[in-house]
N, CA, C and O of each residue as an XYZ file, in Angstrom:
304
protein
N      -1.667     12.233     -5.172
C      -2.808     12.570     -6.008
C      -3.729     11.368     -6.083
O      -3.362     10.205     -6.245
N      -4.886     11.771     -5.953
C      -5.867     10.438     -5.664
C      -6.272     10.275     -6.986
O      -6.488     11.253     -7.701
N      -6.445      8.652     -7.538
C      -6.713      8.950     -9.131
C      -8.151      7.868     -9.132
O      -8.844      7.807    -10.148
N      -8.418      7.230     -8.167
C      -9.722      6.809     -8.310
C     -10.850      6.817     -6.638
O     -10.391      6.661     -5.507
N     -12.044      6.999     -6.915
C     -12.880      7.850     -6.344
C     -13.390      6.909     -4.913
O     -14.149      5.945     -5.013
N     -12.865      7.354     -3.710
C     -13.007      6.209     -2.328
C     -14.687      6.180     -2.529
O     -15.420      7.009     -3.068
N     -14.926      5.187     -2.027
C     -16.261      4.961     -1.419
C     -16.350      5.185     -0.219
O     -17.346      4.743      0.353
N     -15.633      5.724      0.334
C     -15.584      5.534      2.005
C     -14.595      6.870      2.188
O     -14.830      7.901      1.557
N     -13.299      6.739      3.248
C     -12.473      7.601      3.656
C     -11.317      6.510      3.160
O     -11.213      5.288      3.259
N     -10.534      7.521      2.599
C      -9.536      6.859      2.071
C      -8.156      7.599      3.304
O      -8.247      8.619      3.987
N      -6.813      6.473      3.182
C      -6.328      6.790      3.842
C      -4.653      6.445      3.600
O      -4.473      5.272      3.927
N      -4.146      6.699      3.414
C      -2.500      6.191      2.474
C      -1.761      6.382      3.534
O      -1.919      7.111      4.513
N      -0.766      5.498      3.174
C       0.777      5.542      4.240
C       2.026      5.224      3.290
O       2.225      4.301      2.500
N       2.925      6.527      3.726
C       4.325      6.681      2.835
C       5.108      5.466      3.149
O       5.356      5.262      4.338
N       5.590      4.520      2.147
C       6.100      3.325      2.435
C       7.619      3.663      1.382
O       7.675      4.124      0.242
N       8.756      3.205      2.342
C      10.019      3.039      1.967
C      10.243      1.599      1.948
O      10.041      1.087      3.050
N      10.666      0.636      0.856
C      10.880     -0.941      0.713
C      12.335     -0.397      0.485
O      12.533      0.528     -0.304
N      13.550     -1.112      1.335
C      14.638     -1.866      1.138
C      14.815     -2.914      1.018
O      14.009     -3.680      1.546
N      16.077     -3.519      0.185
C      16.550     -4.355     -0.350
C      17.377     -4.738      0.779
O      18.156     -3.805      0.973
N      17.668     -6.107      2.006
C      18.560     -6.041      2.674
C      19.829     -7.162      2.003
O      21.014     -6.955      1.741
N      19.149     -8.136      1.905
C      19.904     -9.267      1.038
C      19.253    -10.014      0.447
O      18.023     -9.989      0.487
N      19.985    -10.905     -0.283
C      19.481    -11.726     -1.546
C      18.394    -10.405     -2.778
O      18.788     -9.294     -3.136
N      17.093    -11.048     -3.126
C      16.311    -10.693     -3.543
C      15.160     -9.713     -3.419
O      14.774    -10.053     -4.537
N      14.327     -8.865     -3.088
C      13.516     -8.843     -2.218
C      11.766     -8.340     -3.460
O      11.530     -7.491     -4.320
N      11.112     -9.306     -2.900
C       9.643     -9.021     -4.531
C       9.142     -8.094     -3.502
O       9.058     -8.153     -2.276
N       8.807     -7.136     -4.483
C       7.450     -5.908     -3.846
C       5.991     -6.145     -4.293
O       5.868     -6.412     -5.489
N       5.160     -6.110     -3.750
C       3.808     -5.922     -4.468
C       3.290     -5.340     -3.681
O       3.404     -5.686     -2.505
N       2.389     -4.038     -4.114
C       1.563     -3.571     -3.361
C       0.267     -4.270     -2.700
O      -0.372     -3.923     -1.707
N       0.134     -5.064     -3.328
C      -0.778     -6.557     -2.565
C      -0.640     -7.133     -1.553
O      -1.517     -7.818     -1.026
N       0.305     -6.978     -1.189
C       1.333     -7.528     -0.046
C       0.748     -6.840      1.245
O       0.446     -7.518      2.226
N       0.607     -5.547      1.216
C      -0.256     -4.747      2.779
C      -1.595     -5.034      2.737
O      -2.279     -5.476      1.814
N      -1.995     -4.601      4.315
C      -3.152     -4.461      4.447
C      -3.081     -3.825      5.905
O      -2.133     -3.831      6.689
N      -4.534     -3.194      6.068
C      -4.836     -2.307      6.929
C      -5.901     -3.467      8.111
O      -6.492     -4.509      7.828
N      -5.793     -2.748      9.409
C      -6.842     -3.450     10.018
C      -7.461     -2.159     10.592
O      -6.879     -1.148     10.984
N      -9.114     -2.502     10.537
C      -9.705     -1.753     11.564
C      -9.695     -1.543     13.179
O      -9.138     -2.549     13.620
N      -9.812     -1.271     13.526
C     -10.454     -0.921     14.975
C     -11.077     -2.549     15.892
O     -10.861     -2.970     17.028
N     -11.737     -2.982     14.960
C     -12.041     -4.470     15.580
C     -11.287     -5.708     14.915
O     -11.690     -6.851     15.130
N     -10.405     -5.504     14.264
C      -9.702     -6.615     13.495
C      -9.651     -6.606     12.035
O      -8.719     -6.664     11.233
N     -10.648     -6.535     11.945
C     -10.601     -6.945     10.518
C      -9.403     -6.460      9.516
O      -8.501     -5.772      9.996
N      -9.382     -6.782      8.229
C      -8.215     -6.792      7.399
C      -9.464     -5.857      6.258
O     -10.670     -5.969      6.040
N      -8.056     -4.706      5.624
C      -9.152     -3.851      4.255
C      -7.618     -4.202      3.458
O      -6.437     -3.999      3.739
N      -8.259     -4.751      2.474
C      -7.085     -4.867      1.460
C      -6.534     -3.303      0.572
O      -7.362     -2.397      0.476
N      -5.432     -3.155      0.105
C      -4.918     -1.833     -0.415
C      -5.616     -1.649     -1.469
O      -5.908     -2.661     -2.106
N      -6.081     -0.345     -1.958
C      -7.089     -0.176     -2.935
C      -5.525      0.728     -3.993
O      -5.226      1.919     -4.090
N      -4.788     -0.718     -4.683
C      -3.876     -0.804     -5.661
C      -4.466      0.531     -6.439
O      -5.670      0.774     -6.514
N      -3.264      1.482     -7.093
C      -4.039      2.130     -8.400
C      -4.619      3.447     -7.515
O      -4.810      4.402     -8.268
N      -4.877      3.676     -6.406
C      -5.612      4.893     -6.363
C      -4.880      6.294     -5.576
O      -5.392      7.366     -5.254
N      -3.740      5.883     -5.453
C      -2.551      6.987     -5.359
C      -1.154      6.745     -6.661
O      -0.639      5.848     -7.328
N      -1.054      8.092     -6.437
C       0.284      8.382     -7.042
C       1.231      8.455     -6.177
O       0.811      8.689     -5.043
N       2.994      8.282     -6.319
C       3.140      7.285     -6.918
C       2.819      6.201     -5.953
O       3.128      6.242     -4.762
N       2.022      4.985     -6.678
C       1.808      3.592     -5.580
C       3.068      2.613     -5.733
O       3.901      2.600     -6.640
N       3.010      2.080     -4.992
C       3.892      0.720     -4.670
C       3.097     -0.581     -5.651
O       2.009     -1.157     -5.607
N       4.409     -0.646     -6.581
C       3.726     -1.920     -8.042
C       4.829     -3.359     -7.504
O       5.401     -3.747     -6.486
N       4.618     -3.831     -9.152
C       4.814     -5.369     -8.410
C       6.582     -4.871     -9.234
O       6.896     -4.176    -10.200
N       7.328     -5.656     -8.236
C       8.997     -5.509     -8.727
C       9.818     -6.322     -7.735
O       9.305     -6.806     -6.727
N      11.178     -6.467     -8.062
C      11.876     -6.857     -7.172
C      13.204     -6.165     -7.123
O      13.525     -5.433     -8.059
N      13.906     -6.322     -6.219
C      15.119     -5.146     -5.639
C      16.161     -5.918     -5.004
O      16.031     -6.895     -4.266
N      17.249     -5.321     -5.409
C      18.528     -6.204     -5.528
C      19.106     -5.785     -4.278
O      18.651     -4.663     -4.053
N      19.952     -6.165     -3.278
C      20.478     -5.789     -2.144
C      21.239     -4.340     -2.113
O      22.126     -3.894     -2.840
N      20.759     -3.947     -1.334
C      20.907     -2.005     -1.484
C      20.019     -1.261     -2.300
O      20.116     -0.035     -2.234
N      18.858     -1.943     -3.336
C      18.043     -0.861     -3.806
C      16.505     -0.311     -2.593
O      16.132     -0.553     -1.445
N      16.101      0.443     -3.663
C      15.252      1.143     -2.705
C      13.920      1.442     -3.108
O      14.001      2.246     -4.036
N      13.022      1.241     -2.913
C      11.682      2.276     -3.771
C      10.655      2.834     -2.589
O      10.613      2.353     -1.456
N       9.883      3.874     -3.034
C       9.083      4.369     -1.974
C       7.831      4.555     -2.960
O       7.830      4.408     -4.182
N       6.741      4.924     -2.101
C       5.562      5.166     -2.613
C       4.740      5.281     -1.977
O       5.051      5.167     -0.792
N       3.170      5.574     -2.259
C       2.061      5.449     -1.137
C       1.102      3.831     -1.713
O       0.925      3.244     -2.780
N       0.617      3.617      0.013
C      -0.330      2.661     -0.029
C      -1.647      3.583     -0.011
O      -1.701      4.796      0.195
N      -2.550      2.811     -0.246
C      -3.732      3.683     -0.003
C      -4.695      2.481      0.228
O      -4.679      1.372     -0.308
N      -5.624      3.043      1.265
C      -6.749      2.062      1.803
C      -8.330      2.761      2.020
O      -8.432      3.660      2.855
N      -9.325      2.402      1.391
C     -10.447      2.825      1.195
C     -11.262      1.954      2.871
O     -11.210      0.749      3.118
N     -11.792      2.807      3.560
C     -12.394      2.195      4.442
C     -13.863      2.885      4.439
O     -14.057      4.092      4.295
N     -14.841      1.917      4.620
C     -16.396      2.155      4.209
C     -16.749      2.956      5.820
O     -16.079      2.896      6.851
N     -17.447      3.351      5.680
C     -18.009      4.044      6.746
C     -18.468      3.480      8.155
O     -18.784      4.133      9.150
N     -18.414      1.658      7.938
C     -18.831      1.085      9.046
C     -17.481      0.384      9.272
O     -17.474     -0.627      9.974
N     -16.239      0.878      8.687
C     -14.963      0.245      9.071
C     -14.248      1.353      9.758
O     -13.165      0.967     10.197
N     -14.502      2.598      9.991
C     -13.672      3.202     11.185
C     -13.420      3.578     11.909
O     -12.221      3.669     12.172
């Protein structure tokens, strides 16, 4: 469910984070998308349900969620 309004084409990817050992921090800050010529679009945090937040996961846990990435019209 999209909860805030793209400026562009928005575009999400189903992300599964495992825990392999020790510790492992999540933040949805952490991805990013590249265009077609390189460049980097940072994750537009907040505009899917459920998104990937900030946490950390103990060896064997698990979380999933969507990323979502707003790309402007001269990024795709």
């Amino acid at each position: 469910a999209q909860i805030i309004p793209a400026k562009g084409a928005m575009y999400s990817a189903d992300v599964v984070i495992e825990g392999r050992s020790g510790v492992t921090t999540v933040n949805g800050f952490f991805f990013v998308a590249r265009t077609p010529d390189g460049a980097t679009v940072a994750p537009a945090v907040g505009a899917v349900r459920p998104g990937i937040t900030y946490g950390q996961l103990a060896q064997g846990q698990s979380v999933s969620g969507h990323v979502a990435f707003d790309f402007a019209p001269a990024q795709r």
